[in-house]
Every structure is written in structure tokens, then in C-alpha cells.
N, CA, C and O atoms as a DFTB+ gen file, in Angstrom:
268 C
 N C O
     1  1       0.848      -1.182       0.000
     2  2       0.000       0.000       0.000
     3  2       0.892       1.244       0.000
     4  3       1.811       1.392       0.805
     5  1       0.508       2.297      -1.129
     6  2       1.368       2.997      -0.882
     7  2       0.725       4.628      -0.289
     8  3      -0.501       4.732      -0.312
     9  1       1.313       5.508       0.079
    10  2       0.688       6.884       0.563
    11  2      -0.162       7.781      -0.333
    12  3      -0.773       8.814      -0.058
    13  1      -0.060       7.227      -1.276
    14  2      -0.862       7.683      -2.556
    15  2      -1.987       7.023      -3.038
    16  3      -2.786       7.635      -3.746
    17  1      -2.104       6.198      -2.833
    18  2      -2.974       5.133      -3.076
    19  2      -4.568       6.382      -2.835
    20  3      -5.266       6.299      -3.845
    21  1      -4.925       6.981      -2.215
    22  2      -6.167       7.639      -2.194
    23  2      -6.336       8.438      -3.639
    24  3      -7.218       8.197      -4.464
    25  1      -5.158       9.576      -3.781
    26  2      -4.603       9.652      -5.022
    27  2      -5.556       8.916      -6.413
    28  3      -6.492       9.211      -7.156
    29  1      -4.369       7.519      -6.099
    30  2      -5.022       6.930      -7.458
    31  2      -6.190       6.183      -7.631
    32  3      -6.701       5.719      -8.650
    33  1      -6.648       6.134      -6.012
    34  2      -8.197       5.855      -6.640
    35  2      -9.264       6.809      -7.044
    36  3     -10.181       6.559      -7.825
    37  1      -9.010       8.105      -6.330
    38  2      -9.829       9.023      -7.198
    39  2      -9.386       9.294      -8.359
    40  3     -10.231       9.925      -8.994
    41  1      -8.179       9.051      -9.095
    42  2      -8.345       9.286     -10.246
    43  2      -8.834       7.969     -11.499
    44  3      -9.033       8.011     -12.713
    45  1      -8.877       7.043     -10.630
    46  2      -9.373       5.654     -11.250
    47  2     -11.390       6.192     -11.229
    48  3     -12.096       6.038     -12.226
    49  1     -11.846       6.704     -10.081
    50  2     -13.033       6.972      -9.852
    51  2     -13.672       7.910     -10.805
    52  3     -14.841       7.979     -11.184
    53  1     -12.375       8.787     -11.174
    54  2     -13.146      10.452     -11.573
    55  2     -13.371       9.701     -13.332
    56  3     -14.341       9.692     -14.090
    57  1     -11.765       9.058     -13.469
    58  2     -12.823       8.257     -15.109
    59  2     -12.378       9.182     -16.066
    60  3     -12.284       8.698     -17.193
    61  1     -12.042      10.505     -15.949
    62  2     -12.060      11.189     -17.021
    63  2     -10.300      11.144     -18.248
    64  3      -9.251      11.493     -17.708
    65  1     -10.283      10.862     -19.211
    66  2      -9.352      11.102     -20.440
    67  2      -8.026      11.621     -19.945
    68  3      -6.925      11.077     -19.860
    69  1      -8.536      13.075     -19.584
    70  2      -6.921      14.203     -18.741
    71  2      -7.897      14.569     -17.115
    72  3      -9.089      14.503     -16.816
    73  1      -6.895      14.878     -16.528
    74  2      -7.376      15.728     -15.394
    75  2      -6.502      16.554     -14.909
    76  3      -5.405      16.054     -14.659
    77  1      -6.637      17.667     -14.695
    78  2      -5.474      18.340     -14.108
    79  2      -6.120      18.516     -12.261
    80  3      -7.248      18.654     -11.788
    81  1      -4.972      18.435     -11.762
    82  2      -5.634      18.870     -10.370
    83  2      -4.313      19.833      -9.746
    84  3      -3.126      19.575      -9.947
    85  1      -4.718      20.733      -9.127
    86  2      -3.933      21.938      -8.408
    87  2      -3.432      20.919      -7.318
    88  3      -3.969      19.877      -6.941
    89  1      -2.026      21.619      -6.837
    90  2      -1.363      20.906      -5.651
    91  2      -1.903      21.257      -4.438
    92  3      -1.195      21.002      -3.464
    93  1      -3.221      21.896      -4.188
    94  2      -4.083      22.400      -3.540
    95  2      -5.674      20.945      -2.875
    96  3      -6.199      20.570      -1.827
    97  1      -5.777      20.594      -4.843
    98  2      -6.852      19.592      -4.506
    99  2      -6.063      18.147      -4.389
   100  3      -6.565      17.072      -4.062
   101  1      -4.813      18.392      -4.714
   102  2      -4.376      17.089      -4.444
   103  2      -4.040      16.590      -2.739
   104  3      -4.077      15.463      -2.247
   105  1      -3.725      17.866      -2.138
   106  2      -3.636      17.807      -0.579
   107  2      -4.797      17.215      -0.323
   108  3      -4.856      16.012      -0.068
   109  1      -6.037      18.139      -0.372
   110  2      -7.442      18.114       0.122
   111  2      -8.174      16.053      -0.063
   112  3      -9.079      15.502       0.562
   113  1      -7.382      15.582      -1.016
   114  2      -7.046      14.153      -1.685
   115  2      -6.453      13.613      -0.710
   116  3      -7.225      13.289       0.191
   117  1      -5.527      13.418      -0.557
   118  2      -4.252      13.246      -0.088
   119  2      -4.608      12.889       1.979
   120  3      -4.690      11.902       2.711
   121  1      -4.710      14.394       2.114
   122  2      -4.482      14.660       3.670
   123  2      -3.171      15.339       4.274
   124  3      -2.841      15.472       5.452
   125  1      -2.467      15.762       2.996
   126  2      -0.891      15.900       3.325
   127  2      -0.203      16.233       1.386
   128  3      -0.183      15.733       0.262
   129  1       0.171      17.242       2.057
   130  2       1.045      18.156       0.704
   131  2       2.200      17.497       0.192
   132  3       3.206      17.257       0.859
   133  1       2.024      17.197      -1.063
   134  2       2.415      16.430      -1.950
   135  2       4.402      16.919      -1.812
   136  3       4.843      18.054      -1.631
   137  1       5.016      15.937      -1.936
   138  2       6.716      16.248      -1.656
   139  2       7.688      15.782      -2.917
   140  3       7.288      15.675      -4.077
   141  1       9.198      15.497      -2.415
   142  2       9.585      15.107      -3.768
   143  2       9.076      13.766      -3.884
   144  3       8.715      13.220      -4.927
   145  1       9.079      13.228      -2.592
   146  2       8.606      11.292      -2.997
   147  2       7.785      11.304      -3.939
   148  3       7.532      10.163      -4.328
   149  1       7.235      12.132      -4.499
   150  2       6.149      11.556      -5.549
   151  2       6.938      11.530      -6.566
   152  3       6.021      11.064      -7.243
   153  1       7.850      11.602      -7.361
   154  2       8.957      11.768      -8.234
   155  2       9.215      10.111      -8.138
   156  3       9.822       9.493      -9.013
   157  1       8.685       9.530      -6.999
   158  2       9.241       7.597      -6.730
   159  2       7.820       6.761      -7.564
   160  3       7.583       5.924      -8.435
   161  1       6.892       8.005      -6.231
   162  2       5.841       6.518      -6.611
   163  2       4.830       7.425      -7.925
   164  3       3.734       6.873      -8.027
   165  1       4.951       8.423      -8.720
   166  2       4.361       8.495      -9.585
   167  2       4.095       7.306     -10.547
   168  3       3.026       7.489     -11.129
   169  1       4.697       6.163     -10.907
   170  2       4.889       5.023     -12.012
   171  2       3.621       4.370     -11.280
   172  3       2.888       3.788     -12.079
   173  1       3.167       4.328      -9.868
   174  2       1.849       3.468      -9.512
   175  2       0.763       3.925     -10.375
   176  3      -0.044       3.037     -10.650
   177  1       0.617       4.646     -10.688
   178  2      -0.639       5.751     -11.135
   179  2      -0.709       4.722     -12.468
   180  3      -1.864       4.661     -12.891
   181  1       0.221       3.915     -13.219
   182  2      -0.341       3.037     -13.861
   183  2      -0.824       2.119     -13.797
   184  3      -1.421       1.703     -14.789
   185  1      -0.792       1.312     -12.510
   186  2      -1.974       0.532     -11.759
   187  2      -3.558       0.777     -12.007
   188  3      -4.429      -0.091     -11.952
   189  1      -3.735       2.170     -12.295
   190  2      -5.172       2.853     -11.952
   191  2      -5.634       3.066     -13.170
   192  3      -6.786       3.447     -13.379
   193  1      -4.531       2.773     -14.336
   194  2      -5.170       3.375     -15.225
   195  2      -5.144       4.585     -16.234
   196  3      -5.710       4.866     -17.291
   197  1      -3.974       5.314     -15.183
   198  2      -3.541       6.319     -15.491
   199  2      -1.715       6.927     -15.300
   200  3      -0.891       6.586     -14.452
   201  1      -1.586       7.823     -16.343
   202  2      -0.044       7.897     -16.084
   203  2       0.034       9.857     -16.032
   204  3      -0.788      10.644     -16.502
   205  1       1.192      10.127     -15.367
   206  2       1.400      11.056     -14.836
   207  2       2.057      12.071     -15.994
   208  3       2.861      11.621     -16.810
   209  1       1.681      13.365     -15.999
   210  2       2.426      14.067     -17.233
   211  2       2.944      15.269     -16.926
   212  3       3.916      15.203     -16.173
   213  1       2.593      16.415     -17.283
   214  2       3.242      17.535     -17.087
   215  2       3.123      17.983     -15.315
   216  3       2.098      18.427     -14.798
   217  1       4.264      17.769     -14.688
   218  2       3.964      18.136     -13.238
   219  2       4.506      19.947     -13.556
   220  3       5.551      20.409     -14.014
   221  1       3.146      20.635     -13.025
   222  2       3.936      22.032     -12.908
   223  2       4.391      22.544     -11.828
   224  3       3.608      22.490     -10.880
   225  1       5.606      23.129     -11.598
   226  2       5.595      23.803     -10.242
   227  2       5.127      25.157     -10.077
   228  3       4.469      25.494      -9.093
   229  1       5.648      26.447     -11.603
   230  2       4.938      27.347     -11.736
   231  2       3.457      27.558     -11.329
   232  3       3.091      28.365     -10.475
   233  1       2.652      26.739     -12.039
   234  2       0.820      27.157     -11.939
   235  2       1.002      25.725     -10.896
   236  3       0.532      24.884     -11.662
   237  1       1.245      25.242     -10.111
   238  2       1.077      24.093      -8.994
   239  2      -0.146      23.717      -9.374
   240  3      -1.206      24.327      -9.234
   241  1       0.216      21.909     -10.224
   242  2      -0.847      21.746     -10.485
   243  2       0.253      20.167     -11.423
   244  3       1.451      20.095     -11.698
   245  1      -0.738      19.316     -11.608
   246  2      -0.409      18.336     -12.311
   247  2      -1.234      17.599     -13.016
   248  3      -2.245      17.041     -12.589
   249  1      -0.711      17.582     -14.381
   250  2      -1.494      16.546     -15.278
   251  2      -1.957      15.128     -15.435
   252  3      -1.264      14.620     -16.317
   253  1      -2.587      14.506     -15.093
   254  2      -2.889      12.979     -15.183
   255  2      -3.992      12.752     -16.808
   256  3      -5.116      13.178     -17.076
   257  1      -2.886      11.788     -17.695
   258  2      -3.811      11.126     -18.252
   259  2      -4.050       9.722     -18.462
   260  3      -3.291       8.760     -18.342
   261  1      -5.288       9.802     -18.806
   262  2      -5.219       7.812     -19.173
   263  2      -4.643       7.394     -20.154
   264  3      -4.734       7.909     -21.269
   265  1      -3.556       5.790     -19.703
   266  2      -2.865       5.309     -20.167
   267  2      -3.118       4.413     -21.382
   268  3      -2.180       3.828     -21.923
């Protein structure tokens, strides 16, 4: 199980093509503000269905699309 795992089930849930979510709704997700570890376990997110794309730090916010 990993700390993300809430993460990738809402994005397995939400279903949609792309999603972008602010590093804002990903906390509110989460329970806890996203760090570098996600740079490790981003590759789970293909478990769900989905793979990880443009992480921004400028506009804080990251791309998920389906794989």
C-alpha cells in the first residue's frame, strides 16, 4: 500500500481522459502536501489506469492522463 494510493483511486473513480488537479486539490485528496517522494511513486498511477504528465511547479498543479 502505498501513501498515494487515495490519489489513485480518485483518479481511477473520476474516469475522465486528462485531469489536471492543483497541488491544492491534491492535498485536500491526499491529507498531506504532496513532496519530492512523488517523483518515486508516480509510475503506480499506472496501476489505476492512469499515467502522470506535465507536473507544474509554476501554476502548482499536475497533469494525469489515461494510459
Amino acid at each position: 500500500m502505498s501513501k498515494y494510493d487515495s490519489l489513485w483511486k480518485y483518479l481511477n473513480q473520476n474516469g475522465n481522459d486528462q485531469l489536471i488537479l492543483s497541488f491544492e486539490e491534491i492535498h485536500q485528496i491526499l491529507g498531506f502536501e504532496i513532496d519530492h517522494s512523488f517523483l518515486n511513486y508516480k509510475k503506480e498511477a499506472k496501476e489505476y489506469g492512469y499515467q502522470v504528465g506535465k507536473i507544474s511547479l509554476k501554476e502548482k498543479h499536475i497533469t494525469f492522463s489515461k494510459s
